[in-house]
C-alpha positions as CSV (number, residue, x, y, z in Angstrom):
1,X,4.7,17.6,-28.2
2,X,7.3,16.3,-25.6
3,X,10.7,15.1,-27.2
4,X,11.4,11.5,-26.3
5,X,14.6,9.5,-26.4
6,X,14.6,6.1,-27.7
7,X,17.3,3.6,-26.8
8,X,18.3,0.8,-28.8
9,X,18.7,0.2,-32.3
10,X,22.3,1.8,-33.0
11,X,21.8,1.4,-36.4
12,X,18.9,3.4,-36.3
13,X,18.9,6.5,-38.1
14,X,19.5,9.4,-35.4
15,X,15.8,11.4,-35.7
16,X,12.4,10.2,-36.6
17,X,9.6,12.5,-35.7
18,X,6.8,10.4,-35.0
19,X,3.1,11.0,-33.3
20,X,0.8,7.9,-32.0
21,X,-3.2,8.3,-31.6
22,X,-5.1,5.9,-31.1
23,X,-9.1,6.1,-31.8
24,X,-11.6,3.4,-30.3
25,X,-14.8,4.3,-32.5
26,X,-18.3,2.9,-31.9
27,X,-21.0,1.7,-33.7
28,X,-21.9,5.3,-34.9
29,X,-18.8,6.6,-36.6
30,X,-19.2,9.3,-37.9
31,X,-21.6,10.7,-35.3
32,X,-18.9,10.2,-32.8
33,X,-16.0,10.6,-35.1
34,X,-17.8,14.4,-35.5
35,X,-18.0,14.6,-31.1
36,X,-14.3,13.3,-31.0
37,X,-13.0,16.6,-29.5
38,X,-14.0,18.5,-33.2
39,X,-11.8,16.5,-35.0
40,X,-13.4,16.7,-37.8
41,X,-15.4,19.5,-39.9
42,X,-18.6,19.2,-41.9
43,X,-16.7,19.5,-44.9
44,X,-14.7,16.3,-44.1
45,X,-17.8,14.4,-42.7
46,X,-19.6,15.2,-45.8
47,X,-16.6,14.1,-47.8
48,X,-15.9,11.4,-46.1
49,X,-19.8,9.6,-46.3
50,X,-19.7,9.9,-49.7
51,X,-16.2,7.9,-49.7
52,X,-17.8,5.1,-47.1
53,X,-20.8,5.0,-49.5
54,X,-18.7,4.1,-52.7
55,X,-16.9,1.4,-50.8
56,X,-18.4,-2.1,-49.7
57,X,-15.4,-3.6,-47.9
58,X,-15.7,-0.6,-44.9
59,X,-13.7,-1.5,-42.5
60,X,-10.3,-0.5,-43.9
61,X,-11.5,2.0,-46.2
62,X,-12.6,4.1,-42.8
63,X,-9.3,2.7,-41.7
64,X,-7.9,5.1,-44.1
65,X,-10.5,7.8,-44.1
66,X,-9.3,8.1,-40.1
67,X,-5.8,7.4,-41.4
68,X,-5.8,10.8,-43.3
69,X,-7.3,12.5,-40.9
70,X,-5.4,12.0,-38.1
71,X,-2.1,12.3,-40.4
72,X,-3.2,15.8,-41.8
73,X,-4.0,17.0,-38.3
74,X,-0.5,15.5,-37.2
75,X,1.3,17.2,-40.3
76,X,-0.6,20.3,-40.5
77,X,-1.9,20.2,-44.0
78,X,-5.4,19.4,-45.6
79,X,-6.6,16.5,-44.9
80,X,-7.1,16.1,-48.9
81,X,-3.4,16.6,-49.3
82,X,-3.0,13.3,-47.3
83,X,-3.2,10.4,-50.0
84,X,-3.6,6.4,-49.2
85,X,-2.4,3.5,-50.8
86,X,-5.7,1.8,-52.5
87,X,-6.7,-1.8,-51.2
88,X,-6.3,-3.9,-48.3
89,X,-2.8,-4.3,-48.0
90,X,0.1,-2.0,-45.8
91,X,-0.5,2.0,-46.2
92,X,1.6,4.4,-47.6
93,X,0.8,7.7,-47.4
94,X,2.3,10.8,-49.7
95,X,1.7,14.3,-48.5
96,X,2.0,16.7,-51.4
97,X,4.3,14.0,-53.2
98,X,6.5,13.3,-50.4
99,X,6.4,10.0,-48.3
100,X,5.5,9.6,-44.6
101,X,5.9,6.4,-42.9
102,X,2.8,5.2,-41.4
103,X,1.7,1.8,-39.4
104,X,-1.9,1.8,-39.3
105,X,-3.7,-1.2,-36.7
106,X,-8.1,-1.4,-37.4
107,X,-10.1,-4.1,-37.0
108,X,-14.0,-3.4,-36.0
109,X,-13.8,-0.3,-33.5
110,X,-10.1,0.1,-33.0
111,X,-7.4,2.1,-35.2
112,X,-3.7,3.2,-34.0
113,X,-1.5,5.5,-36.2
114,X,2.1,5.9,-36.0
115,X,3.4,7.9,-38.6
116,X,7.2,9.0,-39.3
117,X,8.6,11.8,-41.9
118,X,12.1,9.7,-41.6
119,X,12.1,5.9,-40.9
120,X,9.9,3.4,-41.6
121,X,6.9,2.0,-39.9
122,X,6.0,-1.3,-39.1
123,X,6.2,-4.9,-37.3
124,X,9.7,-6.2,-37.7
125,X,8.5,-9.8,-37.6
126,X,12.5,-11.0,-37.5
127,X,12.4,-9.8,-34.3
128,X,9.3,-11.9,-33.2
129,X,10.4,-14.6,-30.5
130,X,10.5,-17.9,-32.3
131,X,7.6,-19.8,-33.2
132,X,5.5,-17.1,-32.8
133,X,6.4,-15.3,-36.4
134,X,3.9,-17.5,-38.8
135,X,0.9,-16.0,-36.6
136,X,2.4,-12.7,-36.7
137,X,2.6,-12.6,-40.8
138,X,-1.0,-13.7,-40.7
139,X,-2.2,-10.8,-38.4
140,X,-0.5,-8.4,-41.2
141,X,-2.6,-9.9,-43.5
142,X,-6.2,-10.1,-41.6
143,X,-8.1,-9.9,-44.7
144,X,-6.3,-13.3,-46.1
145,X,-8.8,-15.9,-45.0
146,X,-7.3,-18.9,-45.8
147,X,-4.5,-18.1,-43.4
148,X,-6.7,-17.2,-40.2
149,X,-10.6,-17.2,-39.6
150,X,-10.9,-15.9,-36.3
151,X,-13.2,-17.6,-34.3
152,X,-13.4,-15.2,-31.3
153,X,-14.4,-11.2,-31.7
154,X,-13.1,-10.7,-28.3
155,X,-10.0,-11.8,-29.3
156,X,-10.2,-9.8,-32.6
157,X,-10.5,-6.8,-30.1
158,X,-8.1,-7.8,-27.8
159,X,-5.4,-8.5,-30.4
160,X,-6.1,-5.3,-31.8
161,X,-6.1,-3.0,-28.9
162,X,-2.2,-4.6,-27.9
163,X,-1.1,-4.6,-31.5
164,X,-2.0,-0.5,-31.3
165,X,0.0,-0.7,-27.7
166,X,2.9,-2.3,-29.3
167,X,3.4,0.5,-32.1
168,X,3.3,3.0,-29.6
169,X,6.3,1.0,-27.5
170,X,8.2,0.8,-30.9
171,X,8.3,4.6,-31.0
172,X,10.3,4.3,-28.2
173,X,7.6,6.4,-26.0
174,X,6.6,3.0,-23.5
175,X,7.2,-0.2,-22.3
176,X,5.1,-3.3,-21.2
177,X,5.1,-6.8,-20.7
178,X,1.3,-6.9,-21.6
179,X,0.1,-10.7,-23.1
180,X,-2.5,-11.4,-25.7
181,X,-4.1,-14.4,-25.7
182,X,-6.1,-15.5,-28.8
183,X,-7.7,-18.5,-29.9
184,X,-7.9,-19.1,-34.0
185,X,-8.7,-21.6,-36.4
186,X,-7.4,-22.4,-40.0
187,X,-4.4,-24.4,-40.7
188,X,-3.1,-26.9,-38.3
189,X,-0.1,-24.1,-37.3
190,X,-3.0,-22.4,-35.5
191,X,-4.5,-24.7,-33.2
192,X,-7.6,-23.9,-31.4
193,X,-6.2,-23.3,-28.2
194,X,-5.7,-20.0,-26.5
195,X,-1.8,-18.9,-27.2
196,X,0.1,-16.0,-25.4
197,X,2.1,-13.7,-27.1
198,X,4.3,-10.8,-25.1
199,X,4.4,-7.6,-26.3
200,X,7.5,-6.6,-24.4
201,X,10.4,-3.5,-24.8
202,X,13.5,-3.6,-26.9
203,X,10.9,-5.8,-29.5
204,X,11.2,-9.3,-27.6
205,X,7.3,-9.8,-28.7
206,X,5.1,-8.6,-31.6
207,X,6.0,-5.2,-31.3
208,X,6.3,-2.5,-34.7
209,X,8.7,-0.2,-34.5
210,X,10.2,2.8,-36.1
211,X,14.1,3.5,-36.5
212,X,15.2,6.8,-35.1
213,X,16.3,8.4,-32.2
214,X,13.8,11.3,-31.0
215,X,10.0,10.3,-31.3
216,X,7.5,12.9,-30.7
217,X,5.3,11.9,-28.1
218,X,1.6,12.8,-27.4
219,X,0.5,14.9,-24.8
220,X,-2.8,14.9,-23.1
221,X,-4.5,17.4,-25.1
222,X,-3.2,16.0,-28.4
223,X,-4.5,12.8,-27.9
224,X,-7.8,12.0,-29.9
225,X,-10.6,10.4,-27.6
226,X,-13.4,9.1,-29.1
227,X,-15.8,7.4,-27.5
228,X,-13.4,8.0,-24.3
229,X,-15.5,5.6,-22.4
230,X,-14.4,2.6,-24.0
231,X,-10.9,3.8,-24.7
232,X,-8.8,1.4,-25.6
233,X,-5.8,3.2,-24.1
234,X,-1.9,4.9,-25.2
235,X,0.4,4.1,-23.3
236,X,1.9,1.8,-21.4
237,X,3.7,2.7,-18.3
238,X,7.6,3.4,-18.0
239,X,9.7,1.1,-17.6
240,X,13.8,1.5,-16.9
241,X,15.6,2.6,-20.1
242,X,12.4,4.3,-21.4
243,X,11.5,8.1,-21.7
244,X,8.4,10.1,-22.0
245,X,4.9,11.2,-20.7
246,X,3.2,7.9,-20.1
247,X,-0.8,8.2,-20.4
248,X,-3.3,6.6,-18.7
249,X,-7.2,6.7,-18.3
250,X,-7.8,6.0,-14.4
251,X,-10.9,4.5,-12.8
252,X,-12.0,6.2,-9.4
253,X,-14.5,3.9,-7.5
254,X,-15.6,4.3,-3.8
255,X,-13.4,2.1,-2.1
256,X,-15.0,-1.4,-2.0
257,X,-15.8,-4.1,0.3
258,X,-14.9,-7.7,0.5
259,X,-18.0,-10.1,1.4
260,X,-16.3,-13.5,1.5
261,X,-12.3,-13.7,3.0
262,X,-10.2,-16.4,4.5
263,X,-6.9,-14.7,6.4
264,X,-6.2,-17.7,7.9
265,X,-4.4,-16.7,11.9
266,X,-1.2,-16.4,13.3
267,X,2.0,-15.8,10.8
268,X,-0.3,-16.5,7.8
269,X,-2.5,-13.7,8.8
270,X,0.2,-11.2,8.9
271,X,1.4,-12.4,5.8
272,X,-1.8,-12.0,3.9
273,X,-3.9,-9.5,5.5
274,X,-2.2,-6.2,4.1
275,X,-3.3,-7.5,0.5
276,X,-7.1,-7.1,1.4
277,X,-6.5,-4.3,3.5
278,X,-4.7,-2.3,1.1
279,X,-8.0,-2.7,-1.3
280,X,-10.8,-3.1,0.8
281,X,-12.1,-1.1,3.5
282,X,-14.1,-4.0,5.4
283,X,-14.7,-7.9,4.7
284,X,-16.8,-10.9,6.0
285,X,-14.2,-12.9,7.5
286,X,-14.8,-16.8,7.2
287,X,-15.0,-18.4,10.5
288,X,-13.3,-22.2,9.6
289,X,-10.2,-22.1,11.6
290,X,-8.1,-25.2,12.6
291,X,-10.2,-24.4,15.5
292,X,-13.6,-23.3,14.4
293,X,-14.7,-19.6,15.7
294,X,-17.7,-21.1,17.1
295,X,-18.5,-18.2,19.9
296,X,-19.3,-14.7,20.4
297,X,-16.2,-14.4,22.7
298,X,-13.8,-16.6,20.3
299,X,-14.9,-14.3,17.4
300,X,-13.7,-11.0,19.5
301,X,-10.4,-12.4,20.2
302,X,-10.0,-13.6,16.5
303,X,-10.8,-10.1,15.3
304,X,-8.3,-8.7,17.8
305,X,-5.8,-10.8,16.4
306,X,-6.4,-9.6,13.0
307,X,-6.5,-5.7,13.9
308,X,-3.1,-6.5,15.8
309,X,-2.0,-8.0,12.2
310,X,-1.8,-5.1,10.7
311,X,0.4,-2.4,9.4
312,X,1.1,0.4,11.2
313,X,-1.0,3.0,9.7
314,X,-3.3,0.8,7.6
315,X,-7.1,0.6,8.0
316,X,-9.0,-2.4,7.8
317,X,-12.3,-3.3,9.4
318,X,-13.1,-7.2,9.8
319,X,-16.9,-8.1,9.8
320,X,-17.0,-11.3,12.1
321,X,-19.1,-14.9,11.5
322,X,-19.7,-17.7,13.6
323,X,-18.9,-21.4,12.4
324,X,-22.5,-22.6,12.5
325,X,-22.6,-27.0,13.6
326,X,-25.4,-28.9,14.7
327,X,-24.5,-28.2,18.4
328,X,-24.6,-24.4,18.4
329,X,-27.2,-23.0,21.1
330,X,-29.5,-20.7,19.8
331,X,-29.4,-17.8,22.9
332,X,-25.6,-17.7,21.0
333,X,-27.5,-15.9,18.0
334,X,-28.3,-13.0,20.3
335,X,-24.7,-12.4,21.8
336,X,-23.8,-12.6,18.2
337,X,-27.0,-9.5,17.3
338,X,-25.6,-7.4,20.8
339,X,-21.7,-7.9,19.7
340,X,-21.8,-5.7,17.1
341,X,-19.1,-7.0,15.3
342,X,-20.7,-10.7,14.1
343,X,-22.3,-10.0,10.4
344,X,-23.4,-13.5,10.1
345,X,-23.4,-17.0,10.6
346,X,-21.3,-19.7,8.5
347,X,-23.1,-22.9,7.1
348,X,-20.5,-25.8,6.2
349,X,-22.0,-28.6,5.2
350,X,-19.7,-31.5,6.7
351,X,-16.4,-31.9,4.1
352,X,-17.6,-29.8,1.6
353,X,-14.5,-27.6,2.1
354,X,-11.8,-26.8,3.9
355,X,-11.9,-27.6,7.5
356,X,-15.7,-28.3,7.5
357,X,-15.5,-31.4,9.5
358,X,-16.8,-30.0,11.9
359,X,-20.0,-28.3,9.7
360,X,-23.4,-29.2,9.8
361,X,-24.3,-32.9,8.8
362,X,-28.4,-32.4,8.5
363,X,-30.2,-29.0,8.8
364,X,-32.3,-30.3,10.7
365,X,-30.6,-30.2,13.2
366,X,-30.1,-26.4,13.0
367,X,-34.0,-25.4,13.6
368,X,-34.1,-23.6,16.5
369,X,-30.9,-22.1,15.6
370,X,-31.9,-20.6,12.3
371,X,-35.2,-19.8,13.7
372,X,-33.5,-17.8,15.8
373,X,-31.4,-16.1,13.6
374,X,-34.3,-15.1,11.6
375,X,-35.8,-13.4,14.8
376,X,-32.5,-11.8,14.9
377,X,-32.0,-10.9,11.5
378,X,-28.6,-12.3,11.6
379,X,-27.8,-13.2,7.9
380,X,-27.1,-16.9,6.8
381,X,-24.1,-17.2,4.7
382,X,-24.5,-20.2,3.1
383,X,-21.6,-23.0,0.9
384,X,-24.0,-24.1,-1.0
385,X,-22.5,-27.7,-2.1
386,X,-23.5,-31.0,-0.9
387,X,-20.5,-33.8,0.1
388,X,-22.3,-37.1,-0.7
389,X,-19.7,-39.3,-2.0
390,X,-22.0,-40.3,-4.8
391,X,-22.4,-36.7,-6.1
392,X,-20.1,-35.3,-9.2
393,X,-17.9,-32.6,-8.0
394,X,-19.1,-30.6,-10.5
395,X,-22.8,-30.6,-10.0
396,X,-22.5,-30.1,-6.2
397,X,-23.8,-27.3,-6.4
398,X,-26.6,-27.6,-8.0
399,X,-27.7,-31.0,-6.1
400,X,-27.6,-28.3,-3.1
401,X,-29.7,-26.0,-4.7
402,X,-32.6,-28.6,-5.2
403,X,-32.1,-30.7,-2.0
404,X,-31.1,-28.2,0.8
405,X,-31.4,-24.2,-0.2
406,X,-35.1,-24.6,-1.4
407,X,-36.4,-26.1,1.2
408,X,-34.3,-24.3,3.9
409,X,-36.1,-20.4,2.6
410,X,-39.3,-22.5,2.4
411,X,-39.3,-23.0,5.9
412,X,-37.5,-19.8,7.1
413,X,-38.7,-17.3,4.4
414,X,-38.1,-14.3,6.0
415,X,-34.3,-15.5,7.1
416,X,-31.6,-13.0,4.9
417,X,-29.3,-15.8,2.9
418,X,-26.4,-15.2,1.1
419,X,-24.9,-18.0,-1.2
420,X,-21.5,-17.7,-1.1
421,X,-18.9,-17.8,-4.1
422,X,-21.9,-19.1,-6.7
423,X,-20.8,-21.3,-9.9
424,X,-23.6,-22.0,-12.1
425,X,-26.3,-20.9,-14.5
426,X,-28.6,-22.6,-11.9
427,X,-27.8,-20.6,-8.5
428,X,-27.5,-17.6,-10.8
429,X,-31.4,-18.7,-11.6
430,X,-32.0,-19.1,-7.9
431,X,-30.7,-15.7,-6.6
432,X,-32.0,-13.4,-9.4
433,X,-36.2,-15.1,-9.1
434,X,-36.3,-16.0,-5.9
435,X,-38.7,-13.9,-3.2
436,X,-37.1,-13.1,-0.1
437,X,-34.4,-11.5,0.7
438,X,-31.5,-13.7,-0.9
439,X,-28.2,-12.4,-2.3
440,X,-24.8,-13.8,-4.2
441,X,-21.7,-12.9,-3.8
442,X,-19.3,-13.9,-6.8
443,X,-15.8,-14.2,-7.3
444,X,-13.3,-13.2,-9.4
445,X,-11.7,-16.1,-10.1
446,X,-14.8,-17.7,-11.3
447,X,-15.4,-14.6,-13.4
448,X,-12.3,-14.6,-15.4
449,X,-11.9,-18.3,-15.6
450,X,-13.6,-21.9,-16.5
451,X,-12.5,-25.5,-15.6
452,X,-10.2,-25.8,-18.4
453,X,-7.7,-23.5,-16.4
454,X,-7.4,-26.2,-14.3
455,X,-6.1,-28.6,-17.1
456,X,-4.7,-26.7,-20.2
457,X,-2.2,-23.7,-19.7
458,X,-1.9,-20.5,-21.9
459,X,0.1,-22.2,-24.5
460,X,-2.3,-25.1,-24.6
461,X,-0.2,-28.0,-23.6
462,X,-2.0,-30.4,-21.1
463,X,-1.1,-30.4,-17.6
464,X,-2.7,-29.9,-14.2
465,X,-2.4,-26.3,-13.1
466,X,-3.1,-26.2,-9.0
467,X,-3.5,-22.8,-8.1
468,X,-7.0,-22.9,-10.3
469,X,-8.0,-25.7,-8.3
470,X,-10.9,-24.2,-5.4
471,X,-14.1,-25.0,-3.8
472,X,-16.9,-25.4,-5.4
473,X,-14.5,-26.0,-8.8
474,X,-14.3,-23.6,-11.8
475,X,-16.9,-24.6,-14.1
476,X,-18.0,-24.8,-17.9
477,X,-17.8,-21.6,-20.0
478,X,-21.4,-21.2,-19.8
479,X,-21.7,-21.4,-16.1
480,X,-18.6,-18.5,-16.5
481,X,-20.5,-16.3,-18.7
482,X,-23.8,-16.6,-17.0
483,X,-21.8,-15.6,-13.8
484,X,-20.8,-12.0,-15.8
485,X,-23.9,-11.7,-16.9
486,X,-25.3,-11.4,-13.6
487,X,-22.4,-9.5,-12.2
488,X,-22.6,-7.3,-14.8
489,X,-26.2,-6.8,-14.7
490,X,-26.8,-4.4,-12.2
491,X,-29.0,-6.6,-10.0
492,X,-28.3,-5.4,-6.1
493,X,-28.4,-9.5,-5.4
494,X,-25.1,-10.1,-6.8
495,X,-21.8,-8.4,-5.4
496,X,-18.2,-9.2,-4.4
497,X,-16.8,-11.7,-2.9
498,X,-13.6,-12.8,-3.3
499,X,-13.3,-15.7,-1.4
500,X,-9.5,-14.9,-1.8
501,X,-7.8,-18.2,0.1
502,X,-3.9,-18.7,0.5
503,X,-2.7,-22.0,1.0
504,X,1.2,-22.6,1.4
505,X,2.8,-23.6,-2.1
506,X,3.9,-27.1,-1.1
507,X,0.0,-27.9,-0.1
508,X,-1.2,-26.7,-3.3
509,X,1.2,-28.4,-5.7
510,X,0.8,-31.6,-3.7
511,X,-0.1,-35.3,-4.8
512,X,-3.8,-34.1,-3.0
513,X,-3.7,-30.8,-3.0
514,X,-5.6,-28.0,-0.7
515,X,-8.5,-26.3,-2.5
516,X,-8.5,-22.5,-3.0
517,X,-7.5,-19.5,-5.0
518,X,-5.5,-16.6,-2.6
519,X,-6.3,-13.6,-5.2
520,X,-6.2,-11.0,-3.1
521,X,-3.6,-8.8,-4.6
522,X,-5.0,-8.7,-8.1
523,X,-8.9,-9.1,-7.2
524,X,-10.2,-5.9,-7.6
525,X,-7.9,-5.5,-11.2
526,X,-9.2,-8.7,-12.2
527,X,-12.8,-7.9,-11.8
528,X,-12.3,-4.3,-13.3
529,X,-10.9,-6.3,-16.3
530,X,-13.9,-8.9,-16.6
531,X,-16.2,-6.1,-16.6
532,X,-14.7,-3.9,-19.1
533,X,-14.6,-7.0,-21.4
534,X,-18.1,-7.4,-20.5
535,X,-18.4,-3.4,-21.8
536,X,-19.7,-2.5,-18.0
537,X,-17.1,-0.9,-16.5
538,X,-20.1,1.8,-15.6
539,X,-21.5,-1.1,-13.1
540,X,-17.7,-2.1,-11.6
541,X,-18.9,0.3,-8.2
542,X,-22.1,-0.8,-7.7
543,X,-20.9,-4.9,-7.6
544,X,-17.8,-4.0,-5.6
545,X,-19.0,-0.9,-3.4
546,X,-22.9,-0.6,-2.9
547,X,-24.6,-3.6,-3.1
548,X,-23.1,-5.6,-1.0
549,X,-23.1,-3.0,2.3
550,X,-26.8,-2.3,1.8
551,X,-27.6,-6.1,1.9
552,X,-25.8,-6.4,5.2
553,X,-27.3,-3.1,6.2
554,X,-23.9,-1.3,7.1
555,X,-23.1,2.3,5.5
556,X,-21.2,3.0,2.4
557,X,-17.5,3.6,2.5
558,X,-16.9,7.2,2.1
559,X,-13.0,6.6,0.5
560,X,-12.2,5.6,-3.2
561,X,-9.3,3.7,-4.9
562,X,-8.1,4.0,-8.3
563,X,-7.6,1.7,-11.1
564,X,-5.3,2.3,-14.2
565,X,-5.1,0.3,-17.2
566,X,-2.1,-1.7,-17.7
567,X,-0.6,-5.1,-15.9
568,X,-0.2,-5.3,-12.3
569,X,3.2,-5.0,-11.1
570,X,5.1,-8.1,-9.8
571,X,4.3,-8.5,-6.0
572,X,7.2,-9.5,-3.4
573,X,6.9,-13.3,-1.9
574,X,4.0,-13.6,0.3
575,X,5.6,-15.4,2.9
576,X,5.1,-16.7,6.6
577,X,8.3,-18.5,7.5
578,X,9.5,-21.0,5.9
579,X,6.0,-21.0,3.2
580,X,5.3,-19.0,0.5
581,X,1.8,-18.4,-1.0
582,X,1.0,-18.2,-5.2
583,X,-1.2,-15.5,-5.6
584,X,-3.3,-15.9,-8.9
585,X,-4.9,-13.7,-11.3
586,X,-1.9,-11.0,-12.6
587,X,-2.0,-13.2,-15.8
588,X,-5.5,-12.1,-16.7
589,X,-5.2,-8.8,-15.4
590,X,-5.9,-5.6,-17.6
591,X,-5.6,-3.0,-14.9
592,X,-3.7,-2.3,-11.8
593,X,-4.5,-0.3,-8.3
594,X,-3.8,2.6,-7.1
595,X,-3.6,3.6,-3.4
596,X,-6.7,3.7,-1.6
597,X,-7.8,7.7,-1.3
């Protein structure tokens, strides 16, 4: 155990001895609780079924069954020394007649134990930043129906897994400024909407606490995995004024790729570039320019520009396109094959996005230029949105679908398409049935969020929010979790793409604002996030790293990057000149990189 200093409360008394383990436990409990580094012994398995089987109301009573266990190992006695208080309500344990201190946090798989010989254990909800204290007194008392049904098991979950965090910050062995977001229903206090709540140092949020000086922190070998896979993590990392041996469970992936960028050129460029480049080792680079990269030859001096961009030392490999329009030749498809740097070739249909005036107004007038491309087998990356005034925004996509992607691989079947940044349940359809060779690439912005984003913020007040706003739109939830389900899934047709796309502040909060979502400092967090939530974490390399280089036919990367759990850190201003560029997604954000290996 590594002493720790806590710093704060000066009326605290000057010691409390206290240990923090946290145990995420999966649907067989006592088969993995037995696995879980030989915490346990026949003895107290056998003991403890016959306690689970005398109880209906399981879910605290194995609250306490782990309680004791985890207490005893901590204090060094039998575990049948270690006696809980009976019911529901707050625990207080008594080893051989004397009082420890606990703050136990279970609901469905998760449990967190903080336990003190000297000071007492729990959430101080005085503390609790106003307005947020009613909720907090209900989440003491989950079993109290009538004061919260939840609604929501990820939010159960999620609310768990932080409240565990918080009591480890209280101990004084960690800090964060980790959010929880939960939506509940009950009395009208509640709402329905989605609230955030900070768990920050020094108790500014819903953090428990105990009084004292000198914690006892938990080492690596102390700590208790179970079910290590879908641990829900200790602690949080340091922050100024905090002590101890932070501990994290990292992520090592092969470094990814990124199948849909916009860098923009010139000052932008340099401004943006180092956030792909310090992620990703290659990315399709979109060709819609002010002035469209149209040409082999204006696609070689684009890609110059962007290796000149870039920090000394850092490596970054840009995988070229051409803007396809109605007037490109086709002999330019084979300069584009020879070049060996063009990956593809851009469809626009006219105004469906930004700077596709100059796109293609009928595919028909493309026919000898896809035909070509299909000798060439020169991918087709493909918007797939009409722009007919007459057509909802938000079914776009799916009018394009029906009216233009259909019969476009009906007539060129053997032509490699990739639909680009897909939104609905539909294309999702599309990509996974259809015969050819046809891929997706999704993003994470459309992962993590729906269209309300666009209308409702955290705290649920009504207002437009800007930097949600993209092309094609955020959708309905369903169209969201049909999205996972496919990134998730394991399906070599889906893969990344973050269509990461920086527009200057003052042109996305505008009275008609620009379209598009730069996330490329938090998009490979934000997808690791959406797929642990998803419980597929296993799958994360294969979307980001695999399937996306064997569609375009190019070899795997060789290096990895790490991920560790907690928030991303703040990033500087991303600016070129006088504008500055919001990048989204840290809000949602459950893990945070690591350099590139």
């Amino acid at each position: 155990m590594v002493p720790v200093q806590r710093r704060g409360d000066p009326a605290s008394p000057t010691a409390a001895p206290a240990a923090y383990v946290v145990a995420n436990v999966a649907a067989h409990r006592m088969r993995v609780l037995r696995q879980g580094a030989g915490l346990l012994t026949a003895a107290e398995i056998a003991r403890a079924r016959g306690i689970l089987r005398a109880h209906r109301k399981l879910d605290y009573v194995y609250g306490r069954i782990v309680l004791r266990f985890l207490a005893a190992r901590w204090l060094g006695v039998a575990w049948s020394r270690v006696e809980a208080s009976a019911g529901p309500g707050p625990v207080a344990l008594s080893v051989a007649g004397r009082p420890v201190f606990c703050s136990l946090s279970h609901r469905g798989t998760h449990f967190a134990a903080v336990f003190s010989e000297q000071a007492r254990v729990g959430i101080d909800v005085e503390r609790v930043r106003p307005g947020a204290a009613e909720a907090v007194r209900a989440f003491l008392r989950p079993w109290r129906e009538s004061a919260i049904r939840w609604r929501d098991a990820e939010a159960i979950a999620r609310w768990c897994e932080l409240e565990a965090i918080g009591k480890a910050l209280g101990t004084g062995l960690g800090a964060s400024a980790m959010q929880v977001r939960f939506r509940a229903a009950g009395p009208a206090r509640f709402g329905v909407h989605w609230r955030a709540f900070s768990l920050g140092g020094d108790a500014c949020g819903a953090v428990s606490w105990v009084a004292g000086g000198q914690a006892k922190a938990v080492s690596a070998p102390d700590v208790v995995y179970i079910d290590s896979d879908q641990f829900c993590g200790a602690f949080p990392r340091q922050s100024p004024g905090r002590s101890g041996r932070i501990i994290m469970e990292p992520i090592t992936i092969r470094q990814p790729d990124d199948w849909h960028l916009h860098l923009r050129d010139d000052a932008v460029m340099a401004a943006v570039v180092p956030w792909t480049a310090r992620t990703f080792a290659r990315a399709i680079v979109m060709p819609n320019l002010r002035s469209p990269v149209t040409t082999v030859e204006q696609a070689r001096s684009y890609r110059a520009r962007i290796l000149a961009a870039l920090p000394a030392g850092m490596r970054f490999e840009p995988l070229m396109t051409l803007y396809l329009t109605g007037a490109t030749p086709a002999d330019e498809i084979g300069r584009a094959r020879d070049s060996g740097f063009v990956h593809g070739v851009k469809l626009y249909p006219a105004r469906a996005t930004t700077n596709s005036q100059f796109g293609v107004r009928s595919i028909a007038d493309c026919t000898a230029v896809l035909e070509a491309m299909q000798r060439a087998d020169l991918p087709l990356l493909v918007h797939g949105e009409v722009a007919r005034p007459d057509a909802d925004v938000f079914d776009r996509e799916r009018i394009f679908l029906d009216e233009v992607l259909i019969p476009l691989r009906r007539d060129f079947p053997e032509l490699r398409v990739v639909l680009e940044h897909i939104t609905t349940r539909e294309a999702v359809e599309i990509v996974r049935e259809a015969p050819g060779r046809i891929a997706a690439t999704i993003t994470a912005h459309h992962l993590a969020y729906n269209r309300n984003a666009m209308f409702v913020g955290a705290d649920g007040s009504a207002g437009m929010h800007p930097h949600y706003y993209c092309l094609p739109v955020l959708k309905r939830e369903d169209h969201r979790r049909a999205l996972v389900e496919a990134a998730v899934s394991g399906n070599p047709r889906f893969f990344l793409g973050t269509d990461s796309a920086p527009h200057p502040r003052q042109d996305k909060e505008s009275a008609c604002g620009c379209a598009g979502c730069f996330t490329a400092p938090f998009a490979l967090p934000l997808y690791a996030t959406v797929f642990e939530q998803a419980g597929a974490l296993d799958r994360l390399e294969a979307f980001a790293s695999e399937f996306g280089p064997d569609f375009y036919g190019l070899p795997r990367n060789e290096g990895t990057v790490r991920l560790v759990r907690g928030s991303p850190d703040e990033i500087p201003p991303v600016v070129a000149g006088d504008l500055e560029f919001t990048a989204l997604g840290r809000d949602a954000c459950r893990w945070r990189m690591t350099a590139a290996a």
